[in-house]
C-alpha positions, 0 to 999 in steps of 0.5 A: 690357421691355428695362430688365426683361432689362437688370435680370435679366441684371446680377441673375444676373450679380451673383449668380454673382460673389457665389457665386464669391467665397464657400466651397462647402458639401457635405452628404452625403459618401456613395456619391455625394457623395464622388466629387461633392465631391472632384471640385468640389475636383480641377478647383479650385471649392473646396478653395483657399487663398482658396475652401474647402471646407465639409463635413459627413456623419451619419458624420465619418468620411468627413469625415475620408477626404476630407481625407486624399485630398486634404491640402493641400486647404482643406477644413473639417470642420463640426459640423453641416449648419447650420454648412456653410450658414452658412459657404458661398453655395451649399451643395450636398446628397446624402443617400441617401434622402428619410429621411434627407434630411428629417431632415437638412434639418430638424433643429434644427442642419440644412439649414434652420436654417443659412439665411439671406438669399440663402444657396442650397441645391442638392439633388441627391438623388432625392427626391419631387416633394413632397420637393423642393417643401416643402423649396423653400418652406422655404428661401424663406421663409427668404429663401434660394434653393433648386433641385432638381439630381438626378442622373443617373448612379452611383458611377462617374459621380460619381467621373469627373465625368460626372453629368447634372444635372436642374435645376429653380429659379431660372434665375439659381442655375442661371446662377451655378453652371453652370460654377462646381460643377455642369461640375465634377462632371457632363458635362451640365447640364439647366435644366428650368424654374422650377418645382421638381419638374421635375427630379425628374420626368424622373429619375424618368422616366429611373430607371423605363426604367432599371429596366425595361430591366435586368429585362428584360435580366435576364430575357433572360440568365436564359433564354439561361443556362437553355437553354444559351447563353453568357451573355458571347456573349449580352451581346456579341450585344446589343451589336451589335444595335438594343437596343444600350445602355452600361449592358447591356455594363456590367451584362451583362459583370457578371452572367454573371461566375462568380459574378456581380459586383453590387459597389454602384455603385447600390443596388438599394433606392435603384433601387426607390425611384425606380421606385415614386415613378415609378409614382405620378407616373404615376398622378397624370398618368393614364398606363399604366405597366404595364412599370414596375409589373411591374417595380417588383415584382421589383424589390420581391420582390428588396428585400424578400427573404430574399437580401440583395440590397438593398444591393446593386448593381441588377443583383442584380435578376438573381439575383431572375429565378432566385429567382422561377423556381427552382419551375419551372425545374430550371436555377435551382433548382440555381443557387441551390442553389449 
């Protein structure tokens, strides 16, 4: 047994020093992913004379944006997904939807086809159970390493290198990169288990409080509005309360703006997406998720509808609360009138 933990500590060992002696690898240079890769180069992971970085998006243009943000960086431009992990020990990936992950991951100069013995994958998107474990699979047949690391936090957490990462893979990936790329790019870093989908699972759980909290949030600033009351008194009064939470001073501060503020942080179509893929884990675990579904469905009335309101930020799920209420609430059928 101790020749057993003796042999697992120098593995991880090993595999954390042939990591850091090798390029770093992103995918994906949206939303996210630009604040997350110029963060591994800013606090000095990649992007050195002796340690580049390698990346690579569907748009080359941010590829570009990059390296003129950071020019006397060592960051080189690949020509496909596949060439990024050829070139790197652990490349990480961001891609905004499981769409465009998948197509990116399997497309014949992808993800999958760069990989090759020992080579390693970290996905950070949120993505299904299934995504995630299908893709681990691949990759280790390929007799590469894989974990899941989705995120929790937006726009301005990548950016600020405050991300928390929930982690589900190889414990000795995890050790390597703990604090070689992932402290660089968040402020807490959770090893969740072995299995790939733990991760998945509790952002998922954390996305579907989210949502839930917002819509009611917004519910309750629409009805303060509607009967006369200051909205920016009301955020200010449920900061002070039990209910007190970052995201509603953030998101409240935002919306009782004149005209309300939902500059994209966080997609309100990516926000559905996660609160939907909630709902079926719940269902395939047995639980009630009954404020979610309710809440999963505005939001989905919000990405479906005729407003525009998908690409915006989630907290236009607000001016959906006034678009459901305009037939029986005078004060937004004039405000949307607006």
């Amino acid at each position: 047994a101790l020749l057993f933990f003796a042999l697992v500590i120098v593995s991880a060992a090993s595999l954390a020093m042939n990591y850091s002696s090798q390029p770093v690898g992103f995918i994906g240079l949206g939303i996210m992913g630009e604040g997350m890769a110029a963060r591994l180069i800013s606090e000095k992971v990649a992007g050195s004379p002796s340690r580049a970085l390698h990346v690579w998006n569907r748009s080359a243009s941010k590829c570009e944006a990059l390296k003129s943000k950071f020019p006397d960086a060592n960051i080189v431009v690949e020509k496909s997904a596949k060439a990024v992990v050829e070139a790197c020990g652990v490349t990480y990936s961001m891609l905004s939807t499981p769409e465009a992950a998948a197509s990116v991951f399997n497309d014949s100069a992808g993800t999958l086809a760069g990989v090759t013995s020992g080579k390693a994958i970290v996905d950070c998107a949120t993505l299904a159970e299934s995504d995630h474990q299908t893709m681990s699979a691949a990759v280790t047949a390929k007799s590469g390493v894989y974990m899941e690391a989705p995120v929790s936090g937006s726009k301005g957490p990548a950016a600020t290198g405050t991300l928390i990462f929930l982690c589900g893979g190889p414990r000795s990936l995890f050790d390597a990169i703990e604090n070689d790329g992932l402290n660089a790019m968040g402020k807490a870093s959770h090893f969740l288990g072995e299995s790939v989908g733990v991760g998945t699972q509790a952002k998922l759980v954390v996305n579907s409080v989210m949502g839930t909290m917002l819509a009611a949030f917004s519910e309750g600033i629409a009805l303060s509005q509607a009967m006369g009351l200051d909205g920016k008194t009301m955020v200010e009064i449920f900061g002070q309360g039990a209910c007190a939470a970052p995201m509603y001073k953030l998101k409240g501060n935002k919306i009782t703006e004149s005209p309300p503020d939902h500059g994209t942080n966080f997609p309100l179509k990516h926000a559905h997406k996660d609160m939907a893929l909630a709902s079926d884990l719940a269902e395939k675990h047995g639980i009630a998720y009954a404020t979610n579904d309710a809440a999963e469905k505005i939001f989905k009335r919000a990405r479906e509808g005729e407003m525009g309101l998908q690409d915006l930020d989630f907290s236009a799920v607000f001016e959906q609360v006034f678009e459901d209420s305009k037939g029986t609430s005078e004060f937004s059928a004039k405000r949307q009138k607006k």
